[in-house]
RODO-2510 file (C-alpha; in nm, 4 decimals, decimal comma):
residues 535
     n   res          X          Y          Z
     1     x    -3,7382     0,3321    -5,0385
     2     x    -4,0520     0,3919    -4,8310
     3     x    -3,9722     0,1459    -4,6035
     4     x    -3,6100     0,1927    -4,5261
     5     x    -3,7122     0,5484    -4,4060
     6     x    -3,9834     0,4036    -4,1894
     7     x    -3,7086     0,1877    -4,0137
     8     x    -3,4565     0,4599    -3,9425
     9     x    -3,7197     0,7243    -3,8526
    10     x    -3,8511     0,4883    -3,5615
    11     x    -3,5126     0,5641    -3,3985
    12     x    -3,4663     0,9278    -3,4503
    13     x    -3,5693     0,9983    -3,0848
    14     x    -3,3657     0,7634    -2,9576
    15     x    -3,0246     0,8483    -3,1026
    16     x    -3,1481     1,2605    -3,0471
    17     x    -3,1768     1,1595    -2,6856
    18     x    -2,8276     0,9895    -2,6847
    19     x    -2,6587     1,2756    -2,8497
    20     x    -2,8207     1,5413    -2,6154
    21     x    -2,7415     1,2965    -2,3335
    22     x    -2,3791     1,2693    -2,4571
    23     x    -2,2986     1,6182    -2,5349
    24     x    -2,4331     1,7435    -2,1807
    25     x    -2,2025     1,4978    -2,0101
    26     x    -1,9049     1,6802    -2,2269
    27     x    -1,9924     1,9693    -2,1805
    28     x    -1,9917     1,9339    -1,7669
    29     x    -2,0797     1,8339    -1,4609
    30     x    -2,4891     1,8422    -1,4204
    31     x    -2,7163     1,9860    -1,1850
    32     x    -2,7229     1,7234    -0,9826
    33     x    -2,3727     1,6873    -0,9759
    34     x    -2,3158     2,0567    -0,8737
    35     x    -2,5462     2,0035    -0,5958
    36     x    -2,3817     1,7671    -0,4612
    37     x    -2,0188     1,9287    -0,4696
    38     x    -2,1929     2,2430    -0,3462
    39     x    -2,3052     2,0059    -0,0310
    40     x    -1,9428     1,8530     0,0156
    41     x    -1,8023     2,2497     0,0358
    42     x    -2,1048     2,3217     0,2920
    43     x    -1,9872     2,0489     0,4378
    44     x    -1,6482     2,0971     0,5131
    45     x    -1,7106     2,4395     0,6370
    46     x    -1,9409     2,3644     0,8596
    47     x    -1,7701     2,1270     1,0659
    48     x    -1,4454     2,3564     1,0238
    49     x    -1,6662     2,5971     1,1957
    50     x    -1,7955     2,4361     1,4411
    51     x    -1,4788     2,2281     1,5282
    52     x    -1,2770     2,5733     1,5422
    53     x    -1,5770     2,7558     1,7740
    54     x    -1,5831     2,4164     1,9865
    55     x    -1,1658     2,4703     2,0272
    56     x    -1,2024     2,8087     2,1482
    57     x    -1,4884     2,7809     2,3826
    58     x    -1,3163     2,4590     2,5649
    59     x    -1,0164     2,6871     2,6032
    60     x    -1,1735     2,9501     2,7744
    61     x    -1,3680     2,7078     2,9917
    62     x    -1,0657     2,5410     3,0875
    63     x    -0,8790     2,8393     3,1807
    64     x    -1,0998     3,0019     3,3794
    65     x    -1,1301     2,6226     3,5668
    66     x    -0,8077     2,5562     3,5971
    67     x    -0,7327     2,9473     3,7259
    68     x    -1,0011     2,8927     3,9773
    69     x    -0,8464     2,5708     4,1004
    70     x    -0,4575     2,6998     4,1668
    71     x    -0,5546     3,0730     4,2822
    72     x    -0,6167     2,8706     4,5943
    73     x    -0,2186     2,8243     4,6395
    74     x    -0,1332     3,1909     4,5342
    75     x    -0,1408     3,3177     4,9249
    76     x     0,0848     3,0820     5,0781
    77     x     0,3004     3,0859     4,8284
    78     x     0,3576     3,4518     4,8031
    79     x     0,3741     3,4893     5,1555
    80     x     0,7087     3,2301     5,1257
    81     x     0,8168     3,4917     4,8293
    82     x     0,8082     3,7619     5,0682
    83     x     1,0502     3,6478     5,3014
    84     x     1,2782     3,6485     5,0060
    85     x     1,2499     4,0095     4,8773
    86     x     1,5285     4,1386     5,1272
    87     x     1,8037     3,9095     4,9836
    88     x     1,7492     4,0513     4,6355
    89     x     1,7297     4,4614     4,7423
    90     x     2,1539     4,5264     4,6660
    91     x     2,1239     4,3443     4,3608
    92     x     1,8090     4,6238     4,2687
    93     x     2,0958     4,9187     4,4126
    94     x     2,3603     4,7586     4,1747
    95     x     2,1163     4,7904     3,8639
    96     x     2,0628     5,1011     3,9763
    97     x     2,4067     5,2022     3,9506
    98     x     2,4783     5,0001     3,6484
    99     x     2,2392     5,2019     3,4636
   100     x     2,3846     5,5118     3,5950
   101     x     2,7157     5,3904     3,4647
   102     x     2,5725     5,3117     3,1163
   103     x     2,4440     5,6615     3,0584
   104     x     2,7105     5,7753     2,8073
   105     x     2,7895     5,4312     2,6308
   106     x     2,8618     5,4776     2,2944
   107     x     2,8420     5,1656     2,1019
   108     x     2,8555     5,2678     1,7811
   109     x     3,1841     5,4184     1,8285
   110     x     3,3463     5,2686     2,1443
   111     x     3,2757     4,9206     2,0726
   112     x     3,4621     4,6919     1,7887
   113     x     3,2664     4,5868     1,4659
   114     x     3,1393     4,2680     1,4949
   115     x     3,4137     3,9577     1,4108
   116     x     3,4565     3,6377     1,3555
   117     x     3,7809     3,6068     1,5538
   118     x     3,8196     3,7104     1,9445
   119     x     3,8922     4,0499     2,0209
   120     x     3,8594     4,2197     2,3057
   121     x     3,8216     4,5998     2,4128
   122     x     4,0056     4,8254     2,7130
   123     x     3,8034     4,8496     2,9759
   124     x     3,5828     5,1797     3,0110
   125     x     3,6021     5,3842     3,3261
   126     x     3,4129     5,6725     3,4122
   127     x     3,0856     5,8128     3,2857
   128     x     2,9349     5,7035     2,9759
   129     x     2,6290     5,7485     2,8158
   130     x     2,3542     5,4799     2,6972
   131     x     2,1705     5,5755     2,4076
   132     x     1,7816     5,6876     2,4828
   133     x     1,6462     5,4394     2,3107
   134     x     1,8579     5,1743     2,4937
   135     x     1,7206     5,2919     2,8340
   136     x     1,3929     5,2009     2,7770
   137     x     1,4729     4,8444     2,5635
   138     x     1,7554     4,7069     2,7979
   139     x     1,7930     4,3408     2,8909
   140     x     2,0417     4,3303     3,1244
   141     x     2,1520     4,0733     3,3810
   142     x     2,2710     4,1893     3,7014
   143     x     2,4886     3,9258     3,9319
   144     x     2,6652     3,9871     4,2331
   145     x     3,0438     3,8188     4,2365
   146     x     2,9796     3,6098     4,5170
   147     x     2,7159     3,4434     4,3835
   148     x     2,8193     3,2982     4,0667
   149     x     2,8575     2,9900     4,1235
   150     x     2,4920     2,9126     4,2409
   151     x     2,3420     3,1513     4,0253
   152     x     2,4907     3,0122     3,6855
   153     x     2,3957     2,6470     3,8521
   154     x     2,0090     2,8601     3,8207
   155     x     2,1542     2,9381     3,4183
   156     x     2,2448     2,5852     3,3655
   157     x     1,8767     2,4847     3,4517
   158     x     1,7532     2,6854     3,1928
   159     x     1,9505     2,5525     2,8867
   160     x     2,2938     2,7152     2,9284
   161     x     2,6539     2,5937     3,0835
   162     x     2,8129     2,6394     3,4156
   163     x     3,2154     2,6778     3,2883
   164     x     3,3859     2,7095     2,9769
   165     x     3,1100     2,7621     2,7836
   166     x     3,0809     2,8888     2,4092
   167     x     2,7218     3,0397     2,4707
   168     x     2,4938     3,0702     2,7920
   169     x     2,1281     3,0866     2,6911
   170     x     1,9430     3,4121     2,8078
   171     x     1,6686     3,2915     2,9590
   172     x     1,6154     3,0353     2,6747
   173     x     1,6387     3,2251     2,3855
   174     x     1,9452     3,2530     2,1343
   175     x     2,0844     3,6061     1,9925
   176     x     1,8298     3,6821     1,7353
   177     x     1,9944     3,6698     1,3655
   178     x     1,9429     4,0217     1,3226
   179     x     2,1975     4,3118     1,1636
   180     x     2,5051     4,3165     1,3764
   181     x     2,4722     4,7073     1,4830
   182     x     2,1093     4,5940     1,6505
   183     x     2,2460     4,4110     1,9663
   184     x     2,5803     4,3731     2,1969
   185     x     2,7507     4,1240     2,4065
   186     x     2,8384     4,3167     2,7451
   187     x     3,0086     4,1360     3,0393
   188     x     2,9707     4,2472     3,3285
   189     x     3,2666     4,2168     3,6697
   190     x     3,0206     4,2688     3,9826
   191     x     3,2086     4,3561     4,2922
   192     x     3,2068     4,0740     4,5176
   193     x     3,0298     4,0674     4,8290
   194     x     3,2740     3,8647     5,0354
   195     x     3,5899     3,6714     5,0572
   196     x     3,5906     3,5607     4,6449
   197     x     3,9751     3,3773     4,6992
   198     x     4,1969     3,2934     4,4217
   199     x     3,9040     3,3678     4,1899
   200     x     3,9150     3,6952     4,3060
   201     x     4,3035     3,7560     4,2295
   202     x     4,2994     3,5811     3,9509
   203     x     4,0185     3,8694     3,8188
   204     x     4,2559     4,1517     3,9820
   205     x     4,5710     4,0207     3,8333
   206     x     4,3823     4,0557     3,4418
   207     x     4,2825     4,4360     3,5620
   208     x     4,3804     4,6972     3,8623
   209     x     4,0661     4,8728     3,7864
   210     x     3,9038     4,6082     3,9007
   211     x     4,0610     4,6367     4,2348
   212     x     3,9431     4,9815     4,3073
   213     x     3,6101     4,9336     4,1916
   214     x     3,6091     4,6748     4,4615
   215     x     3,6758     4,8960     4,7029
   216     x     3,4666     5,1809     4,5903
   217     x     3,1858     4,8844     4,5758
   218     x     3,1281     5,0174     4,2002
   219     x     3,0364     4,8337     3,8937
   220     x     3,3742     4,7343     3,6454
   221     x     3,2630     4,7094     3,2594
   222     x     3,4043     4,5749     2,9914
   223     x     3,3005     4,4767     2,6350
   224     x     3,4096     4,1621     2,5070
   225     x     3,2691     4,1219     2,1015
   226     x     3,2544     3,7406     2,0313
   227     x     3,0969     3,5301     1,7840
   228     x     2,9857     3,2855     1,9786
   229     x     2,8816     3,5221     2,2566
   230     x     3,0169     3,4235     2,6078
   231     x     3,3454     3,2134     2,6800
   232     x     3,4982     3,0616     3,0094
   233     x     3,8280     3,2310     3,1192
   234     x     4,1251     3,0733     3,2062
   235     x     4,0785     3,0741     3,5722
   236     x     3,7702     2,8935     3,5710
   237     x     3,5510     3,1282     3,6342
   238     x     3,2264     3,1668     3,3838
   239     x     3,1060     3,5110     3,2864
   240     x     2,7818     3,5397     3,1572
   241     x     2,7370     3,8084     2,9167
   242     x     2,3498     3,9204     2,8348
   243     x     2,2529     4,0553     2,4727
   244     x     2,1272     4,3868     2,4732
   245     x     1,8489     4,3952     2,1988
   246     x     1,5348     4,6401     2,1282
   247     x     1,2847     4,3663     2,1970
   248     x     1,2776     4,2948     2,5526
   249     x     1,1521     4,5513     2,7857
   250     x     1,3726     4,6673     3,0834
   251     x     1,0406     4,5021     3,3127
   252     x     1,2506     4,1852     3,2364
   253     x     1,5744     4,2887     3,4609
   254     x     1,3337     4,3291     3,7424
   255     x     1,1094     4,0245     3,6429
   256     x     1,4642     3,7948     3,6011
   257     x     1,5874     3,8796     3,9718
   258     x     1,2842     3,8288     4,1520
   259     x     1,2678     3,4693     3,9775
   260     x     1,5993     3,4434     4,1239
   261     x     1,4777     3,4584     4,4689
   262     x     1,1997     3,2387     4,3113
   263     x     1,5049     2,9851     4,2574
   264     x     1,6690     3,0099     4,5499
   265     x     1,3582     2,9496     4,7806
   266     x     1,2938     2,6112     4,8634
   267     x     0,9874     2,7372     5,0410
   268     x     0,8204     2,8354     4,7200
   269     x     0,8685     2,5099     4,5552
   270     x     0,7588     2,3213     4,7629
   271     x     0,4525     2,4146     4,6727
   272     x     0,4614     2,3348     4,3473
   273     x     0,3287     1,9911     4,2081
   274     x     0,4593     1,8609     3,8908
   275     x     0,1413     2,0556     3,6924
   276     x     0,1736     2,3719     3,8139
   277     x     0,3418     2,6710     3,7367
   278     x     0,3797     3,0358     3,8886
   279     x     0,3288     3,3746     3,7012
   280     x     0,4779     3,6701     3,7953
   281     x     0,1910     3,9202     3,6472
   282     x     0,3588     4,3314     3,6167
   283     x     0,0977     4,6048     3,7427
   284     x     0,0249     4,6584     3,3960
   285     x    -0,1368     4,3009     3,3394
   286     x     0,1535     4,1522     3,1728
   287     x     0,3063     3,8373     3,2186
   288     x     0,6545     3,8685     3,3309
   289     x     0,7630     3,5030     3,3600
   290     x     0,6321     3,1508     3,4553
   291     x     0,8584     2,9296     3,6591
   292     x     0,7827     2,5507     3,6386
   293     x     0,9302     2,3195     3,8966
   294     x     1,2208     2,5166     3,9760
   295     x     1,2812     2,6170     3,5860
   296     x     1,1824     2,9408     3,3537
   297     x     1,0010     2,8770     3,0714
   298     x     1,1185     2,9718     2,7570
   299     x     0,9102     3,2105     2,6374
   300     x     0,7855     3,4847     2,8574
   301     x     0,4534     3,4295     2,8621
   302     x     0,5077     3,0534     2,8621
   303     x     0,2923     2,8397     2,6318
   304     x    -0,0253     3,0442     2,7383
   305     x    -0,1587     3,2146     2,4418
   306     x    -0,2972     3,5814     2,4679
   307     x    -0,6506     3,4213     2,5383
   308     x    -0,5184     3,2789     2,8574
   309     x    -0,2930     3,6076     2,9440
   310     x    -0,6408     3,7868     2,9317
   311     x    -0,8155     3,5371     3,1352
   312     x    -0,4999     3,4984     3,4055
   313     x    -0,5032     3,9032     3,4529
   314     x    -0,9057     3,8919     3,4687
   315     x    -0,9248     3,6582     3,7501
   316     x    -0,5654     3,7794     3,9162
   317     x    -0,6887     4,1335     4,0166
   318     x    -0,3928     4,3359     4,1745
   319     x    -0,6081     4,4917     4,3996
   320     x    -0,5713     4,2084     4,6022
   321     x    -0,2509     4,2795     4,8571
   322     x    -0,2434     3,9038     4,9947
   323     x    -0,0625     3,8243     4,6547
   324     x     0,1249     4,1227     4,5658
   325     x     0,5037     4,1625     4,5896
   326     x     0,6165     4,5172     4,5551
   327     x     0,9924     4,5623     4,4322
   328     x     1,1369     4,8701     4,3474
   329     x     0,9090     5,1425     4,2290
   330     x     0,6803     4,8281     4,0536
   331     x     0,4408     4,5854     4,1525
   332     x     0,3928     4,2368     4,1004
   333     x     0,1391     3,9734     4,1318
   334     x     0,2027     3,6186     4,1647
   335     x    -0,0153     3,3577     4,1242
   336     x    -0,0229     3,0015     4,0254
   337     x    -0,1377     2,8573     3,7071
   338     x    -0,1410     2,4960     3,5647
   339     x     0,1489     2,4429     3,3579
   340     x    -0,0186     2,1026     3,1295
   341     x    -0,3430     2,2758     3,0984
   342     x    -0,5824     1,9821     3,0449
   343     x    -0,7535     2,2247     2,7709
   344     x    -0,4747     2,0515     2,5508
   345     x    -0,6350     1,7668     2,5774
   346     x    -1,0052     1,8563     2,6015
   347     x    -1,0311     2,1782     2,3499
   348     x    -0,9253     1,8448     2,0777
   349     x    -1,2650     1,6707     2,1226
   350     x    -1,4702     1,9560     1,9096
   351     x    -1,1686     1,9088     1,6635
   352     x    -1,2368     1,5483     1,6517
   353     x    -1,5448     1,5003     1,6788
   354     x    -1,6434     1,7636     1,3484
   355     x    -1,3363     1,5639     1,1628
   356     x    -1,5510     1,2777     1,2210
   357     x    -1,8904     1,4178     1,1082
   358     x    -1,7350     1,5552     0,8022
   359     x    -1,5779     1,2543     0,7187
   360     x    -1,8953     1,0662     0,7337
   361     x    -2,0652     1,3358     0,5411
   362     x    -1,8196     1,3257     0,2517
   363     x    -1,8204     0,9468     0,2406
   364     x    -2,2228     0,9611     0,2219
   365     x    -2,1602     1,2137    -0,0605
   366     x    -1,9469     1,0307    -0,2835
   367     x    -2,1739     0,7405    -0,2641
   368     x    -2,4210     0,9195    -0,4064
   369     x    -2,2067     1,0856    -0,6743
   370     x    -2,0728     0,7459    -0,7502
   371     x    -2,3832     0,6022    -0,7684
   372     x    -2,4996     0,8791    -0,9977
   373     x    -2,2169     0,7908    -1,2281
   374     x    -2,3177     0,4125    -1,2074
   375     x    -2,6726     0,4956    -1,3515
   376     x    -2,5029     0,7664    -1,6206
   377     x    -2,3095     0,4201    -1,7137
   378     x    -2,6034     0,1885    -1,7130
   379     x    -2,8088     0,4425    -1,9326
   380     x    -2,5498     0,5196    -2,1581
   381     x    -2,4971     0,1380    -2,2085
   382     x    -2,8413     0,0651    -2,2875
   383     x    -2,8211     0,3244    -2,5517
   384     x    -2,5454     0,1966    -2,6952
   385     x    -2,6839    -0,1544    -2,6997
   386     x    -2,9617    -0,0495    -2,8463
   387     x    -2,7778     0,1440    -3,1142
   388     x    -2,5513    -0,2323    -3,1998
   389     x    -2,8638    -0,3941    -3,2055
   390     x    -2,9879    -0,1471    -3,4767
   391     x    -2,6591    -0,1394    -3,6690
   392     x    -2,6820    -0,5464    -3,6839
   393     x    -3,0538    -0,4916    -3,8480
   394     x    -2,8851    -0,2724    -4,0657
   395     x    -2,5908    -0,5216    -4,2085
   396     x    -2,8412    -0,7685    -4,2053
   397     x    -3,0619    -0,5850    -4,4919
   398     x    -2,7717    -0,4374    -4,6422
   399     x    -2,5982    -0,7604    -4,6503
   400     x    -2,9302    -0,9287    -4,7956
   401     x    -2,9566    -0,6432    -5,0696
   402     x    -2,5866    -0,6834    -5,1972
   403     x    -2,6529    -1,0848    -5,2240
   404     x    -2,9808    -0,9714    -5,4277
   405     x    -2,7312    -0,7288    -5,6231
   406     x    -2,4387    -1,0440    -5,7390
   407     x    -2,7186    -1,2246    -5,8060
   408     x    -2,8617    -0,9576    -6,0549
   409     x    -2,5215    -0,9097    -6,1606
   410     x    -2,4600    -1,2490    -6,2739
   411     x    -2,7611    -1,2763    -6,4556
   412     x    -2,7522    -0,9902    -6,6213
   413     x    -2,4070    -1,0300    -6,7174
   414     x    -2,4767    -1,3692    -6,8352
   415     x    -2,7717    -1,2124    -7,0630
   416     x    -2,5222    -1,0093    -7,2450
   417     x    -2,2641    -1,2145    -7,2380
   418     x    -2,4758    -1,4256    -7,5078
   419     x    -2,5365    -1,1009    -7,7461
   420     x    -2,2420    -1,1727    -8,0145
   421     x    -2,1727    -0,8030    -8,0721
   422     x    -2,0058    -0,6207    -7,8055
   423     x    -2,2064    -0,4593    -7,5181
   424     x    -2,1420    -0,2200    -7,2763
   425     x    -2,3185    -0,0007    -6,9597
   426     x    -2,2350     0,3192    -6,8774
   427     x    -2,3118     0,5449    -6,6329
   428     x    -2,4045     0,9228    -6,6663
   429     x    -2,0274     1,0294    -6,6829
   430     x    -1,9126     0,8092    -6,9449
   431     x    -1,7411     0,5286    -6,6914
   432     x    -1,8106     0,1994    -6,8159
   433     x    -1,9928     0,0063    -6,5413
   434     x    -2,0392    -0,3511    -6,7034
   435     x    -1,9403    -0,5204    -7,0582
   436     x    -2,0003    -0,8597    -7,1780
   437     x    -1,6912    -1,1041    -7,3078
   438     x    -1,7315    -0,9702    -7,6799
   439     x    -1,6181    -0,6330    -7,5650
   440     x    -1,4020    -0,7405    -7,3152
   441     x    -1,2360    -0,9491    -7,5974
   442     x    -1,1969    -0,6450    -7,8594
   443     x    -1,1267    -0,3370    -7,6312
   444     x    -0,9875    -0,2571    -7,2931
   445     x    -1,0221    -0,4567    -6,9762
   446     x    -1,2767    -0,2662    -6,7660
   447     x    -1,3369    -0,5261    -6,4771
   448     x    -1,0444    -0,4452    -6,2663
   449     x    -1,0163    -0,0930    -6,3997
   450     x    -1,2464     0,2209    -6,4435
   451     x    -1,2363     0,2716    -6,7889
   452     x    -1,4116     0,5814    -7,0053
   453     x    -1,6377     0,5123    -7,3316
   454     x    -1,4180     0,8458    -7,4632
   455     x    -1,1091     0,6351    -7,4342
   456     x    -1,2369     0,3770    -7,6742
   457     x    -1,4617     0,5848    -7,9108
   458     x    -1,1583     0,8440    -7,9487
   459     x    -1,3488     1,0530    -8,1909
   460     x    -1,6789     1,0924    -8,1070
   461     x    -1,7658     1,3643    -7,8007
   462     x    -1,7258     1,2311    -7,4595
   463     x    -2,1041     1,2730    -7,3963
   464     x    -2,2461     1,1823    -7,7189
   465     x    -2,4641     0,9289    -7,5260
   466     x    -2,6594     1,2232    -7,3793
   467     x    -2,7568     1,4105    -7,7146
   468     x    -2,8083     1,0235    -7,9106
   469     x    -3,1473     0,9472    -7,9788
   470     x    -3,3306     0,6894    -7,8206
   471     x    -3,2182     0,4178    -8,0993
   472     x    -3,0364     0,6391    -8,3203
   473     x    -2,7170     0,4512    -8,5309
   474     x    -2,3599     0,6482    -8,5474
   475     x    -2,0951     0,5373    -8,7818
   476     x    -1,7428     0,6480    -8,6191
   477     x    -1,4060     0,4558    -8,4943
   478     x    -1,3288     0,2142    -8,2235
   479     x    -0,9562     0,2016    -8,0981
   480     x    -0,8825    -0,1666    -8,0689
   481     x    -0,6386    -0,3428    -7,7611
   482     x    -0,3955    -0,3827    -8,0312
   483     x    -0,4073    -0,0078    -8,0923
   484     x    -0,5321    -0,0291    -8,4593
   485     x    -0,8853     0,1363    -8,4993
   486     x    -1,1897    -0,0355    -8,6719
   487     x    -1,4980     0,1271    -8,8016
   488     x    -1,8179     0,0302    -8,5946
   489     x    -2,1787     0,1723    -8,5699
   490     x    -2,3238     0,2924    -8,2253
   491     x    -2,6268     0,2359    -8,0947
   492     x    -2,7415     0,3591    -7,7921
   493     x    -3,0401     0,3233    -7,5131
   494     x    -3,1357     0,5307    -7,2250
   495     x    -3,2331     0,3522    -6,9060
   496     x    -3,4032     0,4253    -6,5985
   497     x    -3,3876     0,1988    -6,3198
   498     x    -3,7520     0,0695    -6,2731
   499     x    -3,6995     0,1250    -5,8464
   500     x    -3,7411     0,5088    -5,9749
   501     x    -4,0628     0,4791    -6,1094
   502     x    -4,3168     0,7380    -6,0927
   503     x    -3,9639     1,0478    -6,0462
   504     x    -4,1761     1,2866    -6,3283
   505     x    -3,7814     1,2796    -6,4695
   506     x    -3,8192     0,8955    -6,5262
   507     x    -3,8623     0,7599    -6,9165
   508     x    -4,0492     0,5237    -7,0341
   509     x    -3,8990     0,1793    -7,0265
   510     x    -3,7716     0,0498    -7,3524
   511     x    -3,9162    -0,2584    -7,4575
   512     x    -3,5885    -0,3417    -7,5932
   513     x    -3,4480    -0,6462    -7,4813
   514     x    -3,1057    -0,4775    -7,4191
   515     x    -3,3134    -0,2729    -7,1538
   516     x    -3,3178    -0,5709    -6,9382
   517     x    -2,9701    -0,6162    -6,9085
   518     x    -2,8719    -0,3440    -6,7135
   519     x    -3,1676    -0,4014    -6,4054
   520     x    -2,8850    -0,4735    -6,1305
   521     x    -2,7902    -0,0418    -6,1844
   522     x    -2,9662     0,1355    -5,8811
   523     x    -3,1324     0,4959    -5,8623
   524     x    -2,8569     0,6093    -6,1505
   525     x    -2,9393     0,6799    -6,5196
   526     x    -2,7707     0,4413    -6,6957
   527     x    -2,7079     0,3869    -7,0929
   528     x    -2,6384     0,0741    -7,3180
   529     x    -2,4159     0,1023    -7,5619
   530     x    -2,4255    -0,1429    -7,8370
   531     x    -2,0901    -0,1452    -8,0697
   532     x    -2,1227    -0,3593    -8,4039
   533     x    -1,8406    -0,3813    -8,6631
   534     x    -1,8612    -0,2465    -9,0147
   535     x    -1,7867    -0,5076    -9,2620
***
């Protein structure tokens, strides 16, 4: 015994070290694991930092650059502008009056709901009233009769039709999808100028009012409701009909017909290359418009974010007259911006170049956490090895001592196999644990079978064996295979198995020679029970 606990004491470290190992890797990542993740997240901020900062700073540079660079153009240009403002001062009158002749519109009332099919409206004559509200959030397109034709040629250029069209774009933009009492489709019969021909009685033939507004030179309204917004009439002639919506300032009626001079002046575009752009800046450092190469951009204030508006107005003062353009009762500053900006292009290097640094930072970090594993591997495999290698040592001695074991098995069985009178072991229970042939021959099979003493000495106690003295002789009945009984004496003999010695619970070894049959029974109290027929 002595030295089996020497063997598996020398590897108590070892497997304690492989558990703790084991259980830490369940239970989660490490410390050095966590650093590293924690280095990955620092990381990826970082560069998302400094790419981000990078973006913003090239912007700004770039403006302010490319601002510098066009301002040069901003003089001659506006100078061409100038000669332009007369043509465009009725059309400022007929607003004017058109807003005079909106003043007690009621639309909520007057106008039909909104439908799906055509319908159409009597004309309104005389003085109507525009809600408050509506005065100050107007968008409202003013065009003189006369010049239609070239002015929805300017409409076509920015995304809409000439004739018989289903919808002319405003400027770009669609009619918002908002609630249907929000915004209106007004179209509006300008009194022509001149000599408008059939076009003209065609118009006068659908309405007399429109024949003495013409020669009262006053504005003719009416309110067509349509789905699709604006249709071609019969006659050929295209109306364009502006939404009216509570997200465009009125600075936008005065901003749209000074970009129609803007349109019709050759002058001014010549000037233009193919990456530049004008901007019509309001007093109040807003950007009205951009017009690029004879076309509005979509959105008001182009694709320039509110970065760039601030930087445009910054190095656009209006104090300087040699750009201004005064219309109306407003001012306006035009100027001449880049309409690619090469930011687009440069403000992407930061980006790029922190996309790359992170990407070679997180490659750098999982080779080390994959390398990390790799060892974790190797380690745990060693341990493991080791652990086979002392499982073989162990089948090896276990395999030696259960060869030691049939041999002791055999011989003892062949000792009491030559004792005439039946023998059998028992263990501390009662189970019968070997028998020679003799018993084997008279009573039950017990080699393929666990098999009680009790079941064969019916009438003594089940544990009689434990209160028998050592050699002590009892007289009672054996039930046979056959089922009859037979009288038989019992002797029995207590045995300890001499690997026990020096337990202070150990007896004495019998020197009976029945004692030596039962020395293949290990660390178990064992008794022989010797069974002789009473003739």
């Amino acid at each position: 015994m002595s030295a089996k606990t020497k063997d598996t004491s020398s590897t108590d470290s070892g497997q304690s070290s492989t558990r703790e190992f084991v259980k830490r890797l369940k239970f989660g990542v490490s410390i050095a694991d966590f650093v590293l993740i924690v280095l990955g997240v620092l990381a990826i901020v970082m560069c998302l930092v400094g790419g981000l900062t990078g973006y913003f700073v090239m912007e700004k540079i770039d403006v302010q650059n490319g601002v510098q660079e066009f301002m040069n153009r901003a003089k001659t240009i506006s100078d061409n502008i100038n000669n332009d403002i007369a043509d465009i001062t009725n059309d400022l009158l007929l607003l004017q009056k058109l807003m005079t002749v909106f003043q007690n519109v009621d639309f909520y009332n007057q106008f039909l709901p909104f439908s799906a099919t055509m319908s159409t409206v009597p004309y309104i004559n005389g003085t109507v009233k525009l809600p408050d509200y509506m005065l100050s959030y107007a968008y409202i397109q003013v065009v003189p009769y006369d010049n239609l034709t070239s002015y929805f040629d300017t409409l076509q250029s920015w995304g809409g039709t000439y004739r018989n069209v289903s919808y002319v774009k405003a400027f770009g933009s669609t009619v918002p999808d908002v609630k249907r009492s929000e915004y209106f489709l007004i179209t509006l019969y300008i009194p022509e100028r001149g000599n408008a021909g059939t076009n003209l009685a065609s118009l006068q033939s659908r309405n007399d009012s429109f024949v003495e507004a013409r020669a009262k030179r006053e504005i003719v309204v009416t309110d067509k409701l349509y789905q699709n917004g604006v249709r071609g009439d019969a006659s050929g002639v295209s109306v364009y009909a502006p939404v009216i919506r509570n997200n465009v300032t009125i600075g936008f009626v005065q901003s749209a017909i000074i970009m129609k001079a803007l349109l019709k002046s050759s002058s001014a575009s010549s000037y233009l290359s193919g990456d530049q752009s004008i901007a019509l800046i309001e007093d109040t450092g807003t950007i009205m418009t951009i017009l690029t190469n004879n076309e509005q951009v979509n959105k008001p204030n182009g694709n320039y974010s509110q970065s760039d508006v601030d930087m445009l107005v910054s190095q656009s003062a209006l104090s300087d007259s040699n750009n201004q353009i005064s219309v109306y009762n407003r001012k306006y500053k035009m100027i001449v911006v880049s309409s690619v900006m090469p930011v687009q292009y440069l403000k992407v290097i930061p980006l790029a170049l922190c996309l790359f640094t992170m990407l070679v930072i997180e490659a750098l970090l999982v080779f080390a956490y994959c390398y990390r594993k790799v060892v974790v591997v190797n380690k745990i495999q060693e341990l493991t090895k080791a652990r086979v290698e002392l499982l073989e040592n162990h089948r090896a001695k276990l395999s030696n001592l259960l060869k030691t074991s049939i041999r002791s098995e055999a011989k003892s069985r062949g000792i009491i196999n030559s004792i005439p009178d039946p023998v059998v072991v028992i263990n501390a229970t009662g189970l019968i644990v070997q028998s020679n042939n003799s018993f084997d021959a008279l009573f039950a099979e017990t080699e393929n079978a666990e098999v009680l003493l009790s079941s064969i000495l019916v009438d003594l106690d089940p544990n009689f064996f434990v209160s028998m003295q050592q050699g002590e002789v009892m007289k009672t009945n054996a039930s046979l295979k056959n089922g009859t009984k037979m009288q038989v004496e019992v002797k029995v003999s207590n045995i300890v198995d001499d690997k026990r010695e020096g337990s202070p619970n150990s007896s004495t070894p019998s020197k009976s020679p029945h004692i030596q049959l039962v020395s293949s029974i290990d660390e178990e109290e064992s008794y022989v029970v010797i069974i002789r027929e009473i003739l």
